[in-house]
PyMOL commands that place a pseudoatom at each C-alpha (Angstrom):
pseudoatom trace, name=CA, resn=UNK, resi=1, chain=A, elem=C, hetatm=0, pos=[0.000, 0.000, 0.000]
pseudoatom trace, name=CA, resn=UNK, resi=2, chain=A, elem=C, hetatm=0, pos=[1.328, 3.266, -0.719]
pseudoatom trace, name=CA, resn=UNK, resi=3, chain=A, elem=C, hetatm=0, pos=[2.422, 5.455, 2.222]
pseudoatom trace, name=CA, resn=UNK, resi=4, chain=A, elem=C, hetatm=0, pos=[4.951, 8.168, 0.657]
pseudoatom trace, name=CA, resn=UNK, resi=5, chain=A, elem=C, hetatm=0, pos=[4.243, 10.205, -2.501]
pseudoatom trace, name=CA, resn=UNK, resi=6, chain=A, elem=C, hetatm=0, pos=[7.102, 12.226, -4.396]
pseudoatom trace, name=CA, resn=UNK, resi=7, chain=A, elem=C, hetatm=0, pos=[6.029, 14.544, -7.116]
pseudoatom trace, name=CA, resn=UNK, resi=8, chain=A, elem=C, hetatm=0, pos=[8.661, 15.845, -10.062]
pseudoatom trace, name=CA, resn=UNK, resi=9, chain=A, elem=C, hetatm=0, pos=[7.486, 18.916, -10.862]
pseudoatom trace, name=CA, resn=UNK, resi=10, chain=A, elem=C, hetatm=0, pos=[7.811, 19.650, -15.065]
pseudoatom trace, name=CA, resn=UNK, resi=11, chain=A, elem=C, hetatm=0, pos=[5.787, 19.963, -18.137]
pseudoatom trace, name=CA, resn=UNK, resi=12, chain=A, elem=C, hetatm=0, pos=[4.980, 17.288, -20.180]
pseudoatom trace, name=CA, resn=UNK, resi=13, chain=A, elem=C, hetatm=0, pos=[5.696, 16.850, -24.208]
pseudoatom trace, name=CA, resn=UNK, resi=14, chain=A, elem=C, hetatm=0, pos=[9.077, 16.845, -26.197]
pseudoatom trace, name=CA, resn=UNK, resi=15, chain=A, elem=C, hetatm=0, pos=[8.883, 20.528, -26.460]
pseudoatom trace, name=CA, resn=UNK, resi=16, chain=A, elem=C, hetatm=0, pos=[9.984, 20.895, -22.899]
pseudoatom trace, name=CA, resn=UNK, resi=17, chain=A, elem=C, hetatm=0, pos=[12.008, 18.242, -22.478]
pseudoatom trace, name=CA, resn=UNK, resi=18, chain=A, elem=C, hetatm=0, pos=[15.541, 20.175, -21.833]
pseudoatom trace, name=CA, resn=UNK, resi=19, chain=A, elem=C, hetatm=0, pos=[13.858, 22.786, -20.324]
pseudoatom trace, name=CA, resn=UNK, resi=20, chain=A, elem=C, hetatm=0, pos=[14.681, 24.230, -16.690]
pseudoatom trace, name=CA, resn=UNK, resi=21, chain=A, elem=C, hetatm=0, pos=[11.191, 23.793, -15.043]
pseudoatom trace, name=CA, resn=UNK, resi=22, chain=A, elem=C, hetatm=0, pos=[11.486, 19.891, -16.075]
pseudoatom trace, name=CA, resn=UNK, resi=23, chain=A, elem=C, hetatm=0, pos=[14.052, 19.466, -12.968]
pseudoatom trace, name=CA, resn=UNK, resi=24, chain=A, elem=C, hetatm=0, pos=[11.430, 17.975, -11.122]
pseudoatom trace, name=CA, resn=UNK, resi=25, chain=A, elem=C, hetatm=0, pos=[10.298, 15.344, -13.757]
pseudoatom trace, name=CA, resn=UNK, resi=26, chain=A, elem=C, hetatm=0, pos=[14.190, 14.293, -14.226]
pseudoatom trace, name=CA, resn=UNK, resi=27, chain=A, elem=C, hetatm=0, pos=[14.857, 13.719, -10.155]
pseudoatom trace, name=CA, resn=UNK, resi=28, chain=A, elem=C, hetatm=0, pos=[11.883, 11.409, -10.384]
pseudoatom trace, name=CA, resn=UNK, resi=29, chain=A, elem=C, hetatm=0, pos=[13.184, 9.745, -13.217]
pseudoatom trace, name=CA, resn=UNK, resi=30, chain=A, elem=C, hetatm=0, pos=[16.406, 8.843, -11.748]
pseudoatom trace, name=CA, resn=UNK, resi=31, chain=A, elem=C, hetatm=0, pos=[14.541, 7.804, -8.422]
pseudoatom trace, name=CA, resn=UNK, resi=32, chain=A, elem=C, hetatm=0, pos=[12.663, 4.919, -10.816]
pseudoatom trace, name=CA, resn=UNK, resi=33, chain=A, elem=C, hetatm=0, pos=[15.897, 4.322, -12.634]
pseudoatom trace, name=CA, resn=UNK, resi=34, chain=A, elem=C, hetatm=0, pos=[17.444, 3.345, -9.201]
pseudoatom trace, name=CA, resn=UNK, resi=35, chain=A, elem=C, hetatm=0, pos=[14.506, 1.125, -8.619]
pseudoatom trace, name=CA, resn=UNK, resi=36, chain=A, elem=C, hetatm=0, pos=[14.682, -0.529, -12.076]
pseudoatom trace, name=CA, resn=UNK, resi=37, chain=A, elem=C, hetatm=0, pos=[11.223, 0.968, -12.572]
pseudoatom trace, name=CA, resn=UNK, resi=38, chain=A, elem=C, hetatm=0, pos=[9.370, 3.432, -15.571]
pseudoatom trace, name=CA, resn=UNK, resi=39, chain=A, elem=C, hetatm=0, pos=[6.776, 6.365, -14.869]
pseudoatom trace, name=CA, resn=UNK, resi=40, chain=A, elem=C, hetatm=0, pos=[4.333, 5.351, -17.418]
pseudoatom trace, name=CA, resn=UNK, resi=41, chain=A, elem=C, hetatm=0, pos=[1.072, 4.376, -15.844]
pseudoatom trace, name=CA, resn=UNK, resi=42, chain=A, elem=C, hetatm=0, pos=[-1.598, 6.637, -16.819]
pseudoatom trace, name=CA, resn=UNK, resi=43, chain=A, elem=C, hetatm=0, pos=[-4.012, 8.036, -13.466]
pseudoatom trace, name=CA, resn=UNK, resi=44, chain=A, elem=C, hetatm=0, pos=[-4.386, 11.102, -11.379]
pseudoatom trace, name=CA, resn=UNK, resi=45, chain=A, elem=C, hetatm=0, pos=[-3.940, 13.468, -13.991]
pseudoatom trace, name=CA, resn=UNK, resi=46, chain=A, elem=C, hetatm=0, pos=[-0.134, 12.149, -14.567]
pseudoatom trace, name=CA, resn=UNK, resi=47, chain=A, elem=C, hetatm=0, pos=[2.148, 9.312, -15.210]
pseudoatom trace, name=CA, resn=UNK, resi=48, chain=A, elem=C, hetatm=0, pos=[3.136, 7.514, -12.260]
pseudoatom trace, name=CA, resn=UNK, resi=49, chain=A, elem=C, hetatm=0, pos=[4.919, 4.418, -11.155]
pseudoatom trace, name=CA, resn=UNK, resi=50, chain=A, elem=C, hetatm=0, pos=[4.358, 2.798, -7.535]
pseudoatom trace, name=CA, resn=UNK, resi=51, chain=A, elem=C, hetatm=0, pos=[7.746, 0.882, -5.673]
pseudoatom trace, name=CA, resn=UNK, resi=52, chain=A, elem=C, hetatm=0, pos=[6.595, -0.833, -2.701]
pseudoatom trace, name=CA, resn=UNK, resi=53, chain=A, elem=C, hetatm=0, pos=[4.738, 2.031, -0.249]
pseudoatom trace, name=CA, resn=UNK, resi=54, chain=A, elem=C, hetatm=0, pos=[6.104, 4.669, -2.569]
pseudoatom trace, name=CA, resn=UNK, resi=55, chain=A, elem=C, hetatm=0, pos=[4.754, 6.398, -5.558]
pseudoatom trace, name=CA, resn=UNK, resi=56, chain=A, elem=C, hetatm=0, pos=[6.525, 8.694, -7.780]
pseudoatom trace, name=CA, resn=UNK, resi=57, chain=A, elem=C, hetatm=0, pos=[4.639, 11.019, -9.788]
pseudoatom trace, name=CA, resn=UNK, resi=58, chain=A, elem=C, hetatm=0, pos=[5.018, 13.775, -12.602]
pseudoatom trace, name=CA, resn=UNK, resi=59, chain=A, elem=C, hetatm=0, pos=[1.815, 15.165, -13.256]
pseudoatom trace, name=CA, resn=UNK, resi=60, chain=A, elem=C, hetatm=0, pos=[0.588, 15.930, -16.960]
pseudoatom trace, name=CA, resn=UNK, resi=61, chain=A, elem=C, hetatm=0, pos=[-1.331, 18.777, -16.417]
pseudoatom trace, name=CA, resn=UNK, resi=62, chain=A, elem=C, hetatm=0, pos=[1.423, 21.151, -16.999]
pseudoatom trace, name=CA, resn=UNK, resi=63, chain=A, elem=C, hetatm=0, pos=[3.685, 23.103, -14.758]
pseudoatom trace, name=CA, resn=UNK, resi=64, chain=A, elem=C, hetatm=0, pos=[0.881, 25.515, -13.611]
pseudoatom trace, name=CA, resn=UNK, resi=65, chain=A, elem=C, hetatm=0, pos=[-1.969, 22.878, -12.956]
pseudoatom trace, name=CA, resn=UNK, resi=66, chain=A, elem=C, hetatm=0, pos=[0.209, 20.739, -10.856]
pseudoatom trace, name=CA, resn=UNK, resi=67, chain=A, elem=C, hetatm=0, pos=[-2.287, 20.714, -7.727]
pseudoatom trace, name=CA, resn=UNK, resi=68, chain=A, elem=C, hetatm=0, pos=[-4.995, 18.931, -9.394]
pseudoatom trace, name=CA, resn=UNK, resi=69, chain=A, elem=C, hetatm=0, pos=[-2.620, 15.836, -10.192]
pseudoatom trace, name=CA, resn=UNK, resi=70, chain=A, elem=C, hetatm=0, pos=[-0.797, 15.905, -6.954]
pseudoatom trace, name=CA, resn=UNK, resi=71, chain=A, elem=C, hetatm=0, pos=[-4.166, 16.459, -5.089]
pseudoatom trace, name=CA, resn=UNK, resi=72, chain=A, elem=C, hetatm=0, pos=[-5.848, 13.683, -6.899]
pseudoatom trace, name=CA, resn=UNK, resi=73, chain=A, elem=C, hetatm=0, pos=[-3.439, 11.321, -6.386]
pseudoatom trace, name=CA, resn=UNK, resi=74, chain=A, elem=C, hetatm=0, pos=[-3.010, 12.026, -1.873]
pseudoatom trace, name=CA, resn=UNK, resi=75, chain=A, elem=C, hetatm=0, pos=[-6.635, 11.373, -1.901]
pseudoatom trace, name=CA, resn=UNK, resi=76, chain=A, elem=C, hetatm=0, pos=[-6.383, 8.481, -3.663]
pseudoatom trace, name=CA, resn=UNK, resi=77, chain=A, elem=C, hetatm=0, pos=[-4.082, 6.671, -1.147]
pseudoatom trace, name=CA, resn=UNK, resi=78, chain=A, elem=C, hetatm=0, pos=[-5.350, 8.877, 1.460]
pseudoatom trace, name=CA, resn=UNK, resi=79, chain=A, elem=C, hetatm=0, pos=[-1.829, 10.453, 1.862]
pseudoatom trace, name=CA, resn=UNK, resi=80, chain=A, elem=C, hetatm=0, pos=[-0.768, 13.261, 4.118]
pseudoatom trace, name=CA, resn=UNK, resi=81, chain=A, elem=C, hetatm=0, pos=[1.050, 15.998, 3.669]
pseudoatom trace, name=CA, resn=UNK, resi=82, chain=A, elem=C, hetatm=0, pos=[4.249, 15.540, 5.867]
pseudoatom trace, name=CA, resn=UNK, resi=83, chain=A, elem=C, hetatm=0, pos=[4.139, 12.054, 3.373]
pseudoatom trace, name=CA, resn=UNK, resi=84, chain=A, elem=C, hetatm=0, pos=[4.375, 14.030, 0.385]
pseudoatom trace, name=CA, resn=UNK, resi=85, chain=A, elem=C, hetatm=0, pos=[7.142, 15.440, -1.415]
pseudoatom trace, name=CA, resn=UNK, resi=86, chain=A, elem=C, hetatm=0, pos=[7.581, 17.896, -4.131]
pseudoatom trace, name=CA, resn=UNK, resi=87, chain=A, elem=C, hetatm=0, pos=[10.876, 18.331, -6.480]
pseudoatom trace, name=CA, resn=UNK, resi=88, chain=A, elem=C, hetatm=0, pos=[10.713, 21.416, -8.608]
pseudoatom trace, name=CA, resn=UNK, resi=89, chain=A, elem=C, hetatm=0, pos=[13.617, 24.315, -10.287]
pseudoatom trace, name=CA, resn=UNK, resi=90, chain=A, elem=C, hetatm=0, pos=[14.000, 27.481, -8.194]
pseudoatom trace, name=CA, resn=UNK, resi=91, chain=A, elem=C, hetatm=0, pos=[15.049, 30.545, -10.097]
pseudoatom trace, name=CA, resn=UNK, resi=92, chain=A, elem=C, hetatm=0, pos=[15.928, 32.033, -6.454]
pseudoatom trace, name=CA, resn=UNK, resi=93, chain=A, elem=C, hetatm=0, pos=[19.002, 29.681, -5.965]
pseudoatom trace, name=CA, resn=UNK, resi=94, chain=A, elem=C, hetatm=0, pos=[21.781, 29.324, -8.468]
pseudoatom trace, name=CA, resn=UNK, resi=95, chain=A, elem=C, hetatm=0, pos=[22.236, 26.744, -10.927]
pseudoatom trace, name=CA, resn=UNK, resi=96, chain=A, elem=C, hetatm=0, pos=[22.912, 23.161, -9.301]
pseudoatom trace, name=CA, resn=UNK, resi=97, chain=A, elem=C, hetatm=0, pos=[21.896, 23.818, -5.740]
pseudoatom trace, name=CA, resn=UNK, resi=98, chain=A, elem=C, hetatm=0, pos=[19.630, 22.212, -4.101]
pseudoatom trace, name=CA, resn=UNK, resi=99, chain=A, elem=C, hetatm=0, pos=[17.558, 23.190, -0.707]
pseudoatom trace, name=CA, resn=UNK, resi=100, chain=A, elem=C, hetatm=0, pos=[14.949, 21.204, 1.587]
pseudoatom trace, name=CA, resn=UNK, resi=101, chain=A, elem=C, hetatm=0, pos=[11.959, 22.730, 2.810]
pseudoatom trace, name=CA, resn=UNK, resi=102, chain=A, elem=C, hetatm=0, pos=[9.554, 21.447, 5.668]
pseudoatom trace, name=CA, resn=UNK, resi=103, chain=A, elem=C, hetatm=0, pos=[6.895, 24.196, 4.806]
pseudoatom trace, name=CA, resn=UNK, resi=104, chain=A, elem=C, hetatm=0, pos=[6.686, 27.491, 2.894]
pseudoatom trace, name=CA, resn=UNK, resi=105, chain=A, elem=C, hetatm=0, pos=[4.972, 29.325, 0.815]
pseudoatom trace, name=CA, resn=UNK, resi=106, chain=A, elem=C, hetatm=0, pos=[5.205, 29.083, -3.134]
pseudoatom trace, name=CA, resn=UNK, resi=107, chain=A, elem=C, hetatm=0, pos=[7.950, 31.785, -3.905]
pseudoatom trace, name=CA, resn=UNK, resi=108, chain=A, elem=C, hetatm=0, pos=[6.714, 33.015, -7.242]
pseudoatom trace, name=CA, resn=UNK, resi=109, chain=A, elem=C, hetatm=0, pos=[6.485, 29.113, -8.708]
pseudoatom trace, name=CA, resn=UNK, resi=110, chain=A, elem=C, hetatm=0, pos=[2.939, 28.530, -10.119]
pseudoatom trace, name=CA, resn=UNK, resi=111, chain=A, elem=C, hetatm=0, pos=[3.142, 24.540, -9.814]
pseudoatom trace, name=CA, resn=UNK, resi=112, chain=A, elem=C, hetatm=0, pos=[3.494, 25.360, -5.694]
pseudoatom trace, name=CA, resn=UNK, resi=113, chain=A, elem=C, hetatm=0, pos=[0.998, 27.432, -5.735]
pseudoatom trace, name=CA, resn=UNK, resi=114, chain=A, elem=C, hetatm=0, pos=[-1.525, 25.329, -7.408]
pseudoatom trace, name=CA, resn=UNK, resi=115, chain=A, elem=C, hetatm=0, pos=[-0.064, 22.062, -5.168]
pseudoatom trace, name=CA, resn=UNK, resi=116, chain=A, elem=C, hetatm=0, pos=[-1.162, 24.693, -2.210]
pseudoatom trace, name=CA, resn=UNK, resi=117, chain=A, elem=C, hetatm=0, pos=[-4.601, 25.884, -3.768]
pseudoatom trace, name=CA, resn=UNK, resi=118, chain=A, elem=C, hetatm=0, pos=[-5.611, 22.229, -4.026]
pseudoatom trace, name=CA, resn=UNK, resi=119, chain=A, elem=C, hetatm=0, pos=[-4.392, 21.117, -1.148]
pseudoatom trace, name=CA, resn=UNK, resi=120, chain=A, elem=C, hetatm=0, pos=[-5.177, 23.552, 0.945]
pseudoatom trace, name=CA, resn=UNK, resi=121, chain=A, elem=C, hetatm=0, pos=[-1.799, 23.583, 3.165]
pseudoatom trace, name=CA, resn=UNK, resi=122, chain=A, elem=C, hetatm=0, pos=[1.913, 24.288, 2.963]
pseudoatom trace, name=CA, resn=UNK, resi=123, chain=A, elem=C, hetatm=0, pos=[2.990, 21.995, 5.623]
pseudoatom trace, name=CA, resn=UNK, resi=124, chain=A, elem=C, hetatm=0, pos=[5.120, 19.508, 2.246]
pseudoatom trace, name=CA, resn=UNK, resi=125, chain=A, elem=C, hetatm=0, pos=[8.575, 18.617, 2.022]
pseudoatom trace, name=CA, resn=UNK, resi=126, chain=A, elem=C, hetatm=0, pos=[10.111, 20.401, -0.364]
pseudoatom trace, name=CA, resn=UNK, resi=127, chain=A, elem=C, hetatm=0, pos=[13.231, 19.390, -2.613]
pseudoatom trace, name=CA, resn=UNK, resi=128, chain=A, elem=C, hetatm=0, pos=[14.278, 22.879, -4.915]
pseudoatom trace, name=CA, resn=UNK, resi=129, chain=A, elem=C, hetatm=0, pos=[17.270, 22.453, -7.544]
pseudoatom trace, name=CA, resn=UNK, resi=130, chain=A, elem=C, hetatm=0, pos=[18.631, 25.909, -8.500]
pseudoatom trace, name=CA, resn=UNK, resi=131, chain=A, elem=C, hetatm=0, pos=[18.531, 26.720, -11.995]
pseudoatom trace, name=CA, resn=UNK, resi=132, chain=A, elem=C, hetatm=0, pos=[19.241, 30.188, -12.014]
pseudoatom trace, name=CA, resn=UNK, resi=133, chain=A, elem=C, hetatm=0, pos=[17.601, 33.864, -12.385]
pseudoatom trace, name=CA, resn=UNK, resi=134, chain=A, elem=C, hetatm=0, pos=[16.748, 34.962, -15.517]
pseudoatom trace, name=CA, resn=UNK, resi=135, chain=A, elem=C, hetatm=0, pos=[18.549, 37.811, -16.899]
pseudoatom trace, name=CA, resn=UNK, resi=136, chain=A, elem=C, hetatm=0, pos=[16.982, 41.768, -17.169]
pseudoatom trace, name=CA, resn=UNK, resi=137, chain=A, elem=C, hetatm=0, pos=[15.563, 41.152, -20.104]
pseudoatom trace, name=CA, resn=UNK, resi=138, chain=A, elem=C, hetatm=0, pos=[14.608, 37.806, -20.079]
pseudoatom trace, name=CA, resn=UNK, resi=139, chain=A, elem=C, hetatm=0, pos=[10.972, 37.073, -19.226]
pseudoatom trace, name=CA, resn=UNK, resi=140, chain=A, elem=C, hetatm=0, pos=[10.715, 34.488, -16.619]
pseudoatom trace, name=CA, resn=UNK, resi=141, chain=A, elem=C, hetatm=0, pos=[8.097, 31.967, -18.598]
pseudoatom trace, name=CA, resn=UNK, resi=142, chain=A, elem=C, hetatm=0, pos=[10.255, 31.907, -21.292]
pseudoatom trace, name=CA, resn=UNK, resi=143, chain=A, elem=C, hetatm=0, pos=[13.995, 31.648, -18.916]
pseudoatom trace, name=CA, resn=UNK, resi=144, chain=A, elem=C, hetatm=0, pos=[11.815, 28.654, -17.270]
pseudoatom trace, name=CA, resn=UNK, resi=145, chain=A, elem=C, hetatm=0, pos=[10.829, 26.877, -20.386]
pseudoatom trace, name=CA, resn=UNK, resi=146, chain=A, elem=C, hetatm=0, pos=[13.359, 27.678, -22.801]
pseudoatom trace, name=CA, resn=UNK, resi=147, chain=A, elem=C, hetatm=0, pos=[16.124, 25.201, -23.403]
pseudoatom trace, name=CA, resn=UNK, resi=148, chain=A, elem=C, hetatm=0, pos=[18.741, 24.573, -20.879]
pseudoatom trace, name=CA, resn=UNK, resi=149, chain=A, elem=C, hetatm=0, pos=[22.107, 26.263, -22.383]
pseudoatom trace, name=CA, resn=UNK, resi=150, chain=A, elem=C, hetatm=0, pos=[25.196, 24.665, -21.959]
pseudoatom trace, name=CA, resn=UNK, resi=151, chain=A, elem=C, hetatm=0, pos=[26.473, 26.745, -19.234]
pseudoatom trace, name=CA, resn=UNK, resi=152, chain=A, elem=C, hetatm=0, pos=[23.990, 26.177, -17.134]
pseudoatom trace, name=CA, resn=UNK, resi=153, chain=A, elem=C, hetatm=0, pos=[23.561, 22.562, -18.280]
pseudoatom trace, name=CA, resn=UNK, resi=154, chain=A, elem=C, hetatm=0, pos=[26.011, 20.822, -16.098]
pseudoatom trace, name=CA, resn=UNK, resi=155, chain=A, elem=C, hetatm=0, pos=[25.712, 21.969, -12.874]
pseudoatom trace, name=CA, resn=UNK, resi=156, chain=A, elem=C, hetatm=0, pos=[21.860, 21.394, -13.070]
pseudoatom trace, name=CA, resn=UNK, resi=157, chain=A, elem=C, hetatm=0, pos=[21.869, 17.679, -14.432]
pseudoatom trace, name=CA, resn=UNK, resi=158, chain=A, elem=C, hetatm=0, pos=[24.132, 17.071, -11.755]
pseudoatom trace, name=CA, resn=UNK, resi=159, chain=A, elem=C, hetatm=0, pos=[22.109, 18.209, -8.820]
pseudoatom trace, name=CA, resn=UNK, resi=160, chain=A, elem=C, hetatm=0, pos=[19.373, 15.753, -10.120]
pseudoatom trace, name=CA, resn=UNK, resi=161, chain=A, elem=C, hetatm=0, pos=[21.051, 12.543, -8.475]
pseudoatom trace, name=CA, resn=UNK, resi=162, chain=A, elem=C, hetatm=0, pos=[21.539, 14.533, -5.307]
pseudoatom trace, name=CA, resn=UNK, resi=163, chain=A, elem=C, hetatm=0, pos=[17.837, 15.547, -5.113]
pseudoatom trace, name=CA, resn=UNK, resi=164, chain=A, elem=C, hetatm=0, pos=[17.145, 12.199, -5.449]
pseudoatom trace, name=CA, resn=UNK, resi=165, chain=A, elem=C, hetatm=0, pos=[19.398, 11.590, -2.364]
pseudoatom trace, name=CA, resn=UNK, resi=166, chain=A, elem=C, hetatm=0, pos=[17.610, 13.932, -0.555]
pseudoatom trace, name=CA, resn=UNK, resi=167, chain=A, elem=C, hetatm=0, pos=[14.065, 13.100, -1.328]
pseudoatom trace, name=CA, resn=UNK, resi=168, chain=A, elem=C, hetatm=0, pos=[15.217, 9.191, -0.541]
pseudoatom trace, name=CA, resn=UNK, resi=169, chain=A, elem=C, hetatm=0, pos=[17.539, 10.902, 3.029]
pseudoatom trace, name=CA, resn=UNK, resi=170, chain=A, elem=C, hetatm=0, pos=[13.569, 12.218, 3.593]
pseudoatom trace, name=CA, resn=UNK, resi=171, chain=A, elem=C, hetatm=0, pos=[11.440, 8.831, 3.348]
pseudoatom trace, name=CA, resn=UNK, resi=172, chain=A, elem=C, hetatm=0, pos=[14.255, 7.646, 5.436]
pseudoatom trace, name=CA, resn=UNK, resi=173, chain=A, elem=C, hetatm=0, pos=[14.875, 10.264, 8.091]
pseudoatom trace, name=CA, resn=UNK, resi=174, chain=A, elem=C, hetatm=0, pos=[12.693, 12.565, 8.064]
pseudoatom trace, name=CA, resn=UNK, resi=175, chain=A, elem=C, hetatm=0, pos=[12.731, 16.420, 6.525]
pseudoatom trace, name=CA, resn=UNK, resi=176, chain=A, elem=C, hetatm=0, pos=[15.032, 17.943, 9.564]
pseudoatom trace, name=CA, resn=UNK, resi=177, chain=A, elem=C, hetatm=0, pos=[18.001, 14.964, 9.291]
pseudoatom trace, name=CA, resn=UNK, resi=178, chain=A, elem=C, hetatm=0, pos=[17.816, 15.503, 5.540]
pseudoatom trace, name=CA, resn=UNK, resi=179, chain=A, elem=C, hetatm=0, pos=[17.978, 19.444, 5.529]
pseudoatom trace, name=CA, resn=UNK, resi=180, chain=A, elem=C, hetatm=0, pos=[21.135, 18.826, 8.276]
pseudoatom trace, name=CA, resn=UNK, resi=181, chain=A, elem=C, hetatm=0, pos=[23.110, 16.623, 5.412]
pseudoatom trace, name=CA, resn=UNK, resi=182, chain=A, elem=C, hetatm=0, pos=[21.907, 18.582, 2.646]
pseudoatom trace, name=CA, resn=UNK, resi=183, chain=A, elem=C, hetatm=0, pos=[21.181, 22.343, 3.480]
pseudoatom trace, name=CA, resn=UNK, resi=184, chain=A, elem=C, hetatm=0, pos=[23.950, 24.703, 3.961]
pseudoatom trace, name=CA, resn=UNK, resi=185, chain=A, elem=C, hetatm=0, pos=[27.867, 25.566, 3.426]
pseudoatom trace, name=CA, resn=UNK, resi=186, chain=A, elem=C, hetatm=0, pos=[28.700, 21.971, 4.653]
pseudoatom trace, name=CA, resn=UNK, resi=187, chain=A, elem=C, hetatm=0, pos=[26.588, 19.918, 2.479]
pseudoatom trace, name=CA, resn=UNK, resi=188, chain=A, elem=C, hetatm=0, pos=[27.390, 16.986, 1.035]
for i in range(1, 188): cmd.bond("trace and resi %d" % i, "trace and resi %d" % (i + 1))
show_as sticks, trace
zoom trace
């Protein structure tokens, strides 16, 4: 029976593929590469695969419908918040870095803010992987969903396994051991 839910935040469709707001869908993807599994199952408004008590998900509604796909899928397996956890890109924190969240609110990310409009509370664990501010004159829609340059392309792929640490440090731990080994200056 599932018990845990983590959600990859990203859009679905070729077109967005190498895109930075598809960080989300790529952690969960390496989470069901580790467990020799594929996200393909159709239900809940998203593809999903289950592993034991977990399920990962990457809803298909598109970046800013998130919430109905994540909502539909807690009720489902009558899941609660502290149980669920959400990977998404966060233009607030440079390229590669990660940060875990107990709570918060949605910082200017749409996908949050529908997860909290439909379920009605911010009290998630939260897995963020940096992919940069936008420049001046760079509107933020298209920074978020244009293709991931080169630059930029490195540091980001490679914080993918280690949000996938620190969603699995999470199920494991708990959200305050895995913001100790993976928050801050000393992080691993």
């Amino acid at each position: 029976m599932v018990e845990f839910i983590i959600a990859g935040l990203g859009n679905p469709g070729e077109r967005y593929d190498q895109t930075r707001h598809n960080a989300g869908f790529w952690t969960v993807d390496e989470l069901a590469s580790r467990r020799g599994i594929k996200v393909k199952k159709l239900k809940f408004h998203g593809v999903y695969a289950t592993d034991g008590n977990l399920l990962l998900l990457k809803p298909q509604t598109f970046m800013n419908l998130s919430g109905q796909s994540v909502r539909d899928a807690c009720a489902f397996y009558k899941i609660p918040p502290e149980r669920l956890i959400v990977i998404y890109d966060d233009v607030s924190l440079p390229p590669g870095k990660i940060r875990l969240r107990p709570t918060g609110s949605d910082g200017g990310h749409n996908g949050i803010k529908d997860i909290l409009y439909h379920i009605q509370t911010d009290s998630f664990p939260r897995v963020k992987i940096g992919v940069g501010p936008p420049p001046p004159e760079v509107p933020l829609a298209d920074w978020v969903t244009g293709i991931l340059p080169q630059p930029d392309r490195k540091p980001i792929l490679d914080a993918v396994p280690r949000a996938a640490d620190a969603a699995e440090w999470i199920l494991r731990h708990g959200i305050e051991a895995a913001m100790n080994r993976f928050n801050g200056d000393n992080a691993i």
